[in-house]
VEXBALO-664818 format. One record per atom (N, C-alpha, C): atom name; residue number from 1; x, y, z. Coordinates in Angstrom, 3 decimals. Each point is the difference from the previous one (the first is absolute). Layout:
// residues N
<node a="CA" k="NUM" xx="X" yy="Y" zz="Z"/>
...
This chain:
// residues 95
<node a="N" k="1" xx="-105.191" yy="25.290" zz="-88.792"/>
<node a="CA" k="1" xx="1.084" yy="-0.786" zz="-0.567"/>
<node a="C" k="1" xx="1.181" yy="0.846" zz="-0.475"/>
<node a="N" k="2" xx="-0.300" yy="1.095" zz="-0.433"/>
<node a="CA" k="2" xx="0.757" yy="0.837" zz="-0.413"/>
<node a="C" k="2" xx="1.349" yy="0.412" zz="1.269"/>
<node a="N" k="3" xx="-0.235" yy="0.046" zz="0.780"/>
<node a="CA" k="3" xx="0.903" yy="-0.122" zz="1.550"/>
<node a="C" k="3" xx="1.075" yy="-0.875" zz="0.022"/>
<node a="N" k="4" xx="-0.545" yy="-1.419" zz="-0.318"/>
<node a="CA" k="4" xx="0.756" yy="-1.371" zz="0.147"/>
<node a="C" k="4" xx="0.380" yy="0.057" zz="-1.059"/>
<node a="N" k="5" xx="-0.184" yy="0.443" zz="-1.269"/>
<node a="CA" k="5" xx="1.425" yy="0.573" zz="-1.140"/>
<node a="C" k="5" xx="1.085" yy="0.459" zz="0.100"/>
<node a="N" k="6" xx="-0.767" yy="1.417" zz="0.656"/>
<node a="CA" k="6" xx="1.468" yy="1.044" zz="0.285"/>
<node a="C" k="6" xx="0.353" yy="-0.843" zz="0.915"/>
<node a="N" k="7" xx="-0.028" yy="-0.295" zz="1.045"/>
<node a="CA" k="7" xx="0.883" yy="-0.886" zz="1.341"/>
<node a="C" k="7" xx="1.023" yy="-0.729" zz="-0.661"/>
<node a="N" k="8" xx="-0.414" yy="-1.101" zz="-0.588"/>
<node a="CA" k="8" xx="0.622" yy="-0.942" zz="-1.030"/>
<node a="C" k="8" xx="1.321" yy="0.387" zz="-1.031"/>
<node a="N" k="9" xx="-0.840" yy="1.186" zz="-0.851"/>
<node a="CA" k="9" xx="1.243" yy="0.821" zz="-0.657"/>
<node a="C" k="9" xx="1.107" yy="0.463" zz="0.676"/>
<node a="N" k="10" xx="-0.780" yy="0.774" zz="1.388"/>
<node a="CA" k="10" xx="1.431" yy="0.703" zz="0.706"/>
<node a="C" k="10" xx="0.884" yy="-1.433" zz="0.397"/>
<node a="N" k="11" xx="-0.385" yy="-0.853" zz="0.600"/>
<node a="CA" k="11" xx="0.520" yy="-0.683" zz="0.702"/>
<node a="C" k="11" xx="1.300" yy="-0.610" zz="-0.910"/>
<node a="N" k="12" xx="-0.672" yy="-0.153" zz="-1.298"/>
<node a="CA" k="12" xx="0.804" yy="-0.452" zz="-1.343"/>
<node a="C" k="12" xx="1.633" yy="0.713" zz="-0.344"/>
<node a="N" k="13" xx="-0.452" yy="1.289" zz="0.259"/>
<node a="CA" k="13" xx="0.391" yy="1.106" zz="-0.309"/>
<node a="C" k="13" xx="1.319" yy="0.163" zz="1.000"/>
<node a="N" k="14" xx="0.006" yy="0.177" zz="0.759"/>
<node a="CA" k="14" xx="0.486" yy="-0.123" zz="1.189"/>
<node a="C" k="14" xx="0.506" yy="-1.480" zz="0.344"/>
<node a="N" k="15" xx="0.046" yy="-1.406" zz="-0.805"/>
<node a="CA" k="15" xx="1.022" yy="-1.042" zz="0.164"/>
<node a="C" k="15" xx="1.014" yy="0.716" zz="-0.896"/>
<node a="N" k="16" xx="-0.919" yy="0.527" zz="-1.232"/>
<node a="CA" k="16" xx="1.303" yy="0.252" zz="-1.308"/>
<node a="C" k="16" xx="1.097" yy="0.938" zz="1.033"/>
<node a="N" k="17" xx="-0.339" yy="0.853" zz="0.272"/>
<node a="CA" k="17" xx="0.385" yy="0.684" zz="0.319"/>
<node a="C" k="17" xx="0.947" yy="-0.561" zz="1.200"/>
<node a="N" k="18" xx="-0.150" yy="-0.980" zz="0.798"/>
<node a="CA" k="18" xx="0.825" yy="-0.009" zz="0.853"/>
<node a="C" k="18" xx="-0.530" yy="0.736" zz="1.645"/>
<node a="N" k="19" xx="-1.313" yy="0.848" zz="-0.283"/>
<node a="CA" k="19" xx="0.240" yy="0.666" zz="1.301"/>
<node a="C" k="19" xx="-1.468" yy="-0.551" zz="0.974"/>
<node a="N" k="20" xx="-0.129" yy="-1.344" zz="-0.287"/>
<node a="CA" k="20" xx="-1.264" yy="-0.483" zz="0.616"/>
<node a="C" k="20" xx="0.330" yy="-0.282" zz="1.760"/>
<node a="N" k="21" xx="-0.746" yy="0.876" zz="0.296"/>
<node a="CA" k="21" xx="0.169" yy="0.364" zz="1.520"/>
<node a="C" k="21" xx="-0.431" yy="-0.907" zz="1.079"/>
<node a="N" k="22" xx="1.526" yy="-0.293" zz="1.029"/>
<node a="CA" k="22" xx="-0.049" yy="-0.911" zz="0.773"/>
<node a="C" k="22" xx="-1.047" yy="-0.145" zz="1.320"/>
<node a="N" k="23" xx="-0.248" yy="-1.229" zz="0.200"/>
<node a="CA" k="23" xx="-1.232" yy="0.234" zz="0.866"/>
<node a="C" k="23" xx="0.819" yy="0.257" zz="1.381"/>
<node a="N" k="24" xx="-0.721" yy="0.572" zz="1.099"/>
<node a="CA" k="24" xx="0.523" yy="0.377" zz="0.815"/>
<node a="C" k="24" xx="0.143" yy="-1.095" zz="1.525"/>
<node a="N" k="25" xx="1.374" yy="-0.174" zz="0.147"/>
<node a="CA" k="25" xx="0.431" yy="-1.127" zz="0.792"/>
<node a="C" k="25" xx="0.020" yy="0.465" zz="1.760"/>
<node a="N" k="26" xx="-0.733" yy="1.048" zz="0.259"/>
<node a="CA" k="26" xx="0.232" yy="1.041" zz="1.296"/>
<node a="C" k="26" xx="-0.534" yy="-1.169" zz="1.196"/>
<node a="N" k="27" xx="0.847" yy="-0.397" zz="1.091"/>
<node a="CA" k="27" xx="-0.277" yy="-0.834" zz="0.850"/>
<node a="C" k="27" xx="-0.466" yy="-1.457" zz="-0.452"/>
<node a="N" k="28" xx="1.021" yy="-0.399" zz="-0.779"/>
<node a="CA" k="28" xx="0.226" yy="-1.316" zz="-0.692"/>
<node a="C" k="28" xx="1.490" yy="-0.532" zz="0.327"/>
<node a="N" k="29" xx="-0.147" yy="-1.242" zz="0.703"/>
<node a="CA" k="29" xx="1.281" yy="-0.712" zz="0.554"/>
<node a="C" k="29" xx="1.084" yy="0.421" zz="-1.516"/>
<node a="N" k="30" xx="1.285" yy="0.259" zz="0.278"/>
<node a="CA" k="30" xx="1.164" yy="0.003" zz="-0.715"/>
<node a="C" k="30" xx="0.361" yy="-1.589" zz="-0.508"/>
<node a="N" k="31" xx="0.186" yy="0.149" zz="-1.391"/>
<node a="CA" k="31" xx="0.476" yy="-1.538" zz="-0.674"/>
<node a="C" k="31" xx="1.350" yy="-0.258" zz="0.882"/>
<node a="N" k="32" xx="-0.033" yy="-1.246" zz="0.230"/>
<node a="CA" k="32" xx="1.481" yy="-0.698" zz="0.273"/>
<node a="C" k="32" xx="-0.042" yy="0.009" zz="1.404"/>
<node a="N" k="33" xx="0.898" yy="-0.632" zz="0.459"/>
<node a="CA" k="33" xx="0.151" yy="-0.567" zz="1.334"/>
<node a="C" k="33" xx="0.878" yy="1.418" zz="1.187"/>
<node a="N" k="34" xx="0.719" yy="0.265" zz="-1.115"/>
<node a="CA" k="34" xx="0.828" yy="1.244" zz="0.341"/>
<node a="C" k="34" xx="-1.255" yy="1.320" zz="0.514"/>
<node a="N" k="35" xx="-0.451" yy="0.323" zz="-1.009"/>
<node a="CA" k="35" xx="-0.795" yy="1.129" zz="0.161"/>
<node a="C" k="35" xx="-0.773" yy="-0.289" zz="0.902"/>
<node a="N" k="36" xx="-0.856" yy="-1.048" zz="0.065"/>
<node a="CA" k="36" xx="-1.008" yy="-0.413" zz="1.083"/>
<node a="C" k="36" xx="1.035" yy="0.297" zz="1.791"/>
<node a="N" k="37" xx="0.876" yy="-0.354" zz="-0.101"/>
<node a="CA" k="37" xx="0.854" yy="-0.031" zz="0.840"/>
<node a="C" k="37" xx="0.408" yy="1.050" zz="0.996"/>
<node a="N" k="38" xx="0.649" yy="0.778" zz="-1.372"/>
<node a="CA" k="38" xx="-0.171" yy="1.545" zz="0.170"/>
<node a="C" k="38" xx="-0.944" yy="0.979" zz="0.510"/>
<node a="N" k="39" xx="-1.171" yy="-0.262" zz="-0.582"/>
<node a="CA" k="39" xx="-1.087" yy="0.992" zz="0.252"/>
<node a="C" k="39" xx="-0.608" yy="-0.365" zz="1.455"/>
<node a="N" k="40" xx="-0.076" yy="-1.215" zz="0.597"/>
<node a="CA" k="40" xx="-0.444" yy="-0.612" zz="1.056"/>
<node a="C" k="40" xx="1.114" yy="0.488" zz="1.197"/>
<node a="N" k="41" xx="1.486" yy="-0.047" zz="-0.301"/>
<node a="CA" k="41" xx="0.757" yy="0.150" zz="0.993"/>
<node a="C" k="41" xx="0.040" yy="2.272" zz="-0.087"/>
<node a="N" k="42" xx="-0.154" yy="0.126" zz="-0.985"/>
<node a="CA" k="42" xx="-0.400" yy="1.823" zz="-0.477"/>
<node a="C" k="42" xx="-1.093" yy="0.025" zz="0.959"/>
<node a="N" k="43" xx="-1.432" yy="-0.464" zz="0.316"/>
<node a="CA" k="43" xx="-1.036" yy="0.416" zz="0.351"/>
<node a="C" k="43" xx="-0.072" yy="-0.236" zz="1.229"/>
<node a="N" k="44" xx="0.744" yy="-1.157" zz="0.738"/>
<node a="CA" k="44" xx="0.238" yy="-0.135" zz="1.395"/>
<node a="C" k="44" xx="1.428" yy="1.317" zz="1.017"/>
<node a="N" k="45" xx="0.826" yy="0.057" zz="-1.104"/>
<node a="CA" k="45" xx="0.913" yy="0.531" zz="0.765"/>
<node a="C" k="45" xx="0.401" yy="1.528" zz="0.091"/>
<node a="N" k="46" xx="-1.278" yy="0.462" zz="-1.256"/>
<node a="CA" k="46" xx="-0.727" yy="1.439" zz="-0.084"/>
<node a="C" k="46" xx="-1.231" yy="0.355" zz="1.083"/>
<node a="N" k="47" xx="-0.372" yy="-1.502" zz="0.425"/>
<node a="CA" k="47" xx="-1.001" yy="0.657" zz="1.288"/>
<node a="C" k="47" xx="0.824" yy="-0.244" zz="1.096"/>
<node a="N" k="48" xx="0.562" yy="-0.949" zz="0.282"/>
<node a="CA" k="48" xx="1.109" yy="0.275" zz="0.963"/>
<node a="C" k="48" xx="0.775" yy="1.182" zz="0.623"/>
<node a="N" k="49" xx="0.013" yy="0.712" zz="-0.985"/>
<node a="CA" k="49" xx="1.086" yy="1.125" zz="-0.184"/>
<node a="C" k="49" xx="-0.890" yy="1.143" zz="0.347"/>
<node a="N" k="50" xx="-1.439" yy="0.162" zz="-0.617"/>
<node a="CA" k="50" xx="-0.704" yy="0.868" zz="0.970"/>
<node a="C" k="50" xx="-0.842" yy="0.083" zz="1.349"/>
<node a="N" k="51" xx="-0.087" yy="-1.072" zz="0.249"/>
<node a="CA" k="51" xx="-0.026" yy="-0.225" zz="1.597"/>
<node a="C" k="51" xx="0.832" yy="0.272" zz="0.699"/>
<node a="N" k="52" xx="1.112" yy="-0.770" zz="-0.186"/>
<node a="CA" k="52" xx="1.208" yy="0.533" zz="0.559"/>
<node a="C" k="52" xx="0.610" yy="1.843" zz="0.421"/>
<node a="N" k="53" xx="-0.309" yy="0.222" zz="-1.628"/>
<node a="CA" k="53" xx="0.218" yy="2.006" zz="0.266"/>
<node a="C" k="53" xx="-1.245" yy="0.376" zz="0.456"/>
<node a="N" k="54" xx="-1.174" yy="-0.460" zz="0.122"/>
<node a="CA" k="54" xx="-0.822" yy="0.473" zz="0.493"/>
<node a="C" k="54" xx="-0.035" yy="0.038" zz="1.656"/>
<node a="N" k="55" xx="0.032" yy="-1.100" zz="0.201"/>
<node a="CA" k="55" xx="0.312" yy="-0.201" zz="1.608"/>
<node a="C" k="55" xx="1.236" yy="0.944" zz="0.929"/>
<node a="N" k="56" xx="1.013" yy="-0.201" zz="-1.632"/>
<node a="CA" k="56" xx="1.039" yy="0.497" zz="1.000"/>
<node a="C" k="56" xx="-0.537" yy="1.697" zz="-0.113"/>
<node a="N" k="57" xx="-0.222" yy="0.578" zz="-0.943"/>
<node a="CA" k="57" xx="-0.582" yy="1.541" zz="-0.154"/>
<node a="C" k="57" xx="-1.062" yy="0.032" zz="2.117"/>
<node a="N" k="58" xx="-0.680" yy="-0.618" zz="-0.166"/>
<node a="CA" k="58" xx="-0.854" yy="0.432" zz="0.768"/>
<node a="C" k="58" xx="0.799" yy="-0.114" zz="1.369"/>
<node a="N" k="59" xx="0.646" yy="-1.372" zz="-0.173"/>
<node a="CA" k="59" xx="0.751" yy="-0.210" zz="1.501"/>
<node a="C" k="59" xx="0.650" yy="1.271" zz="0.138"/>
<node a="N" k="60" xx="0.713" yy="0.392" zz="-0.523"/>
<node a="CA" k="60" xx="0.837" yy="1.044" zz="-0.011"/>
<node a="C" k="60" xx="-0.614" yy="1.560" zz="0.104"/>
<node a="N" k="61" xx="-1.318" yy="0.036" zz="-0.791"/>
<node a="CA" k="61" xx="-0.687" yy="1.147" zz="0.495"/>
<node a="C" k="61" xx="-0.688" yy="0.038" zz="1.088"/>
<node a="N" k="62" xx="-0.051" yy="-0.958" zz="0.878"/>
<node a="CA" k="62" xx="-1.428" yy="-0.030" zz="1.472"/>
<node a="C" k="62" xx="0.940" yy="-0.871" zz="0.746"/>
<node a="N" k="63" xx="1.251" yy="-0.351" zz="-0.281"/>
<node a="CA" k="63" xx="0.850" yy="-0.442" zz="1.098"/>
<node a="C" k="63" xx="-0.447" yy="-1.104" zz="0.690"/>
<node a="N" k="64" xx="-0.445" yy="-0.871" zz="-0.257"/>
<node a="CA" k="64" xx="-0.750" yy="-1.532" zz="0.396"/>
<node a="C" k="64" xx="0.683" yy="-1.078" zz="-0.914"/>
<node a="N" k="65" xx="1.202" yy="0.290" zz="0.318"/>
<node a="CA" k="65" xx="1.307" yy="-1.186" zz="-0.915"/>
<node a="C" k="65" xx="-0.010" yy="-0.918" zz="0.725"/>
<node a="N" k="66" xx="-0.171" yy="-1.676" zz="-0.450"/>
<node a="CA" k="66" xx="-0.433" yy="-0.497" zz="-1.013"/>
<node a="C" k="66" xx="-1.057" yy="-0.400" zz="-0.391"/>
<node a="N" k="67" xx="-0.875" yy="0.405" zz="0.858"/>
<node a="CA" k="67" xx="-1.680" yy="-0.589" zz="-0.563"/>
<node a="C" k="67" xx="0.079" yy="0.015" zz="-1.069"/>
<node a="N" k="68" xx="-0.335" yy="1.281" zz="-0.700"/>
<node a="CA" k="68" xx="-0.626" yy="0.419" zz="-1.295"/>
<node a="C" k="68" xx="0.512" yy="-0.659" zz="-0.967"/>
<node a="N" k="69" xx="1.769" yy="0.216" zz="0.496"/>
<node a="CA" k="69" xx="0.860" yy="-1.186" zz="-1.118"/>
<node a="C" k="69" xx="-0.381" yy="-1.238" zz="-0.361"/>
<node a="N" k="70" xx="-0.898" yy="-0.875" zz="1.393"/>
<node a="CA" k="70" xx="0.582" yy="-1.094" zz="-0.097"/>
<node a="C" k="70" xx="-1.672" yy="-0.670" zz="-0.656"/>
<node a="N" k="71" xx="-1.234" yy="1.353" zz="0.113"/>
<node a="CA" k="71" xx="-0.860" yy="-0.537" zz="-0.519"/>
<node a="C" k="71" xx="-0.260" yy="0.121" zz="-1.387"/>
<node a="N" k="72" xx="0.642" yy="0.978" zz="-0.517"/>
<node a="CA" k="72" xx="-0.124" yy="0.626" zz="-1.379"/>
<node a="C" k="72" xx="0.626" yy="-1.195" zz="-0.499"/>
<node a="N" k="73" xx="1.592" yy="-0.512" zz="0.342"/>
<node a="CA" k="73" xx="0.555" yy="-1.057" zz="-0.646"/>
<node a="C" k="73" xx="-0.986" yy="-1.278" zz="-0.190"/>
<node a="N" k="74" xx="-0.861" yy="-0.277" zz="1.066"/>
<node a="CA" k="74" xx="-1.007" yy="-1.114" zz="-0.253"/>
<node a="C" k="74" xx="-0.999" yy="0.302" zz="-0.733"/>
<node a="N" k="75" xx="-0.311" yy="0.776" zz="-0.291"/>
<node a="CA" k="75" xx="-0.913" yy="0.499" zz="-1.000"/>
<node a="C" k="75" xx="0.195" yy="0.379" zz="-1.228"/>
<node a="N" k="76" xx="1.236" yy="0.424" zz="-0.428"/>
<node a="CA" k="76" xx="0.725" yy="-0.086" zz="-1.252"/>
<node a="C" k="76" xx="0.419" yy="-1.411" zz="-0.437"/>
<node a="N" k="77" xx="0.353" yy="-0.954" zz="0.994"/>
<node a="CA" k="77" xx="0.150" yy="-1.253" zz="-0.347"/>
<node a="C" k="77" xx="-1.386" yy="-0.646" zz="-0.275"/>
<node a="N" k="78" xx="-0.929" yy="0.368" zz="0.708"/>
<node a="CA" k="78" xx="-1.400" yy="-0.443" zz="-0.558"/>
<node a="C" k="78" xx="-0.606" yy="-0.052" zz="-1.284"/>
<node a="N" k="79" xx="0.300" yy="1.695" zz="-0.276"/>
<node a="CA" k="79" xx="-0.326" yy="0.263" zz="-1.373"/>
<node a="C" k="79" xx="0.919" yy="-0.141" zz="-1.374"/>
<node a="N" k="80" xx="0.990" yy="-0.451" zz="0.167"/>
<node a="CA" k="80" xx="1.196" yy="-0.393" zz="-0.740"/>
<node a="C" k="80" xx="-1.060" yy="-1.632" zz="-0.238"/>
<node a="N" k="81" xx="-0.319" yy="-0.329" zz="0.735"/>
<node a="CA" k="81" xx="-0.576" yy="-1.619" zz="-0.131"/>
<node a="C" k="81" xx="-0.832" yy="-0.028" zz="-0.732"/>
<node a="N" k="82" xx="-0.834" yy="1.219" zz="0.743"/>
<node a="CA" k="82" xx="-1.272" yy="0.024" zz="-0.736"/>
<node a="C" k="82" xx="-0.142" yy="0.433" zz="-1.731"/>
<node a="N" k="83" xx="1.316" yy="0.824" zz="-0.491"/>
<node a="CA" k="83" xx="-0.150" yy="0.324" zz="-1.274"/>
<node a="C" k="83" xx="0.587" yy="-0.993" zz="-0.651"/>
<node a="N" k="84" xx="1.045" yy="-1.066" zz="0.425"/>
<node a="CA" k="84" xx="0.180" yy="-1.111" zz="-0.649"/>
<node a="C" k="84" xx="-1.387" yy="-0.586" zz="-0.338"/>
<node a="N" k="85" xx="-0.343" yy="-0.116" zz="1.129"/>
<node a="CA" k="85" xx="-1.594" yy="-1.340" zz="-0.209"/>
<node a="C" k="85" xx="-1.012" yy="0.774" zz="-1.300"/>
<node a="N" k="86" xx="0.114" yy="1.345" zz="0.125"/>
<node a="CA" k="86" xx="-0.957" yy="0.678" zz="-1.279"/>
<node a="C" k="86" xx="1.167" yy="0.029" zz="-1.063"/>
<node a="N" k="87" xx="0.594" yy="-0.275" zz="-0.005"/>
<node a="CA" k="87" xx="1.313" yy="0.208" zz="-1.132"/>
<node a="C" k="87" xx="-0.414" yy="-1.791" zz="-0.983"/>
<node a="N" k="88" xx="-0.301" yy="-1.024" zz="0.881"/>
<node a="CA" k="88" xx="-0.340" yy="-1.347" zz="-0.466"/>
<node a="C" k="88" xx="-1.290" yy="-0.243" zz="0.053"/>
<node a="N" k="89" xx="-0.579" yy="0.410" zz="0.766"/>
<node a="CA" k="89" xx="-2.160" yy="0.202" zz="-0.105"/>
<node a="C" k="89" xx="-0.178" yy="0.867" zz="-0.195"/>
<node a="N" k="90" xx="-0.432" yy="1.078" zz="-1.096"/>
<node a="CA" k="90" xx="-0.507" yy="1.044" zz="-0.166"/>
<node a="C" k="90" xx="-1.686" yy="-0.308" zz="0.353"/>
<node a="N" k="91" xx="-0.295" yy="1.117" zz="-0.093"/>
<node a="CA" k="91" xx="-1.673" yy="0.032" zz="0.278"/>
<node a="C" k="91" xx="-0.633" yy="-0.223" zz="-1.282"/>
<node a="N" k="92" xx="-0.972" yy="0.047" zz="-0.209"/>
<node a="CA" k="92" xx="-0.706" yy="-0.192" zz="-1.533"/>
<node a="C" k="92" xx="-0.058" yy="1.535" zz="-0.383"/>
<node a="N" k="93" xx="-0.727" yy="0.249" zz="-1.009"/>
<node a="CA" k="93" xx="-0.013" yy="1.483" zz="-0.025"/>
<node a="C" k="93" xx="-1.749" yy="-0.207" zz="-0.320"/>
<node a="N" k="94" xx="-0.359" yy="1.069" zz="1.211"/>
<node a="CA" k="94" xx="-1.872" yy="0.323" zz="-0.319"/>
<node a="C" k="94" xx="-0.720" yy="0.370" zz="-0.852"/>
<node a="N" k="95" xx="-0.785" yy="-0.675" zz="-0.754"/>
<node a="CA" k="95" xx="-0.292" yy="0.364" zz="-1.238"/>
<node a="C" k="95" xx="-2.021" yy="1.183" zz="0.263"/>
């Protein structure tokens, strides 16, 4: 019992204080319509963008322009989708 005291005290201690520590929001949808917005059109058009240099890197190093371009772009558009859909269904977390 002596445990669930001190816990209690600090916790006390630490409202007075002001510095009671925020829980951590890491891969939690953004409040508001805006942010949600944002981060969804951020996570699609950041994979976009490396397919794209990726494809074009390779096209350009092995000289097989536009394959590489044109599959990397479908596959960056894939996964741009795909991190929306985990951006609104996350997985559970395994206990």
């Amino acid at each position: 019992m002596p445990e669930n005291d001190f816990e209690e005290r600090l916790r006390q201690a630490r409202e007075r204080q002001g510095i009671d520590p925020k829980p951590a929001t890491t891969g939690q949808l953004p409040t508001g319509p805006w942010g949600i917005g944002f981060r969804a059109g951020v996570e699609v058009v950041s994979a976009l963008i490396a397919g794209i240099g990726l494809g074009w890197l390779l096209d350009r190093w092995l000289g097989t322009w536009p394959w590489l371009f044109l599959l990397f772009f479908v596959l960056g558009s894939a996964a741009g989708v795909l991190n929306v859909y985990r951006l609104f269904y996350p997985r559970k977390p395994v206990k």
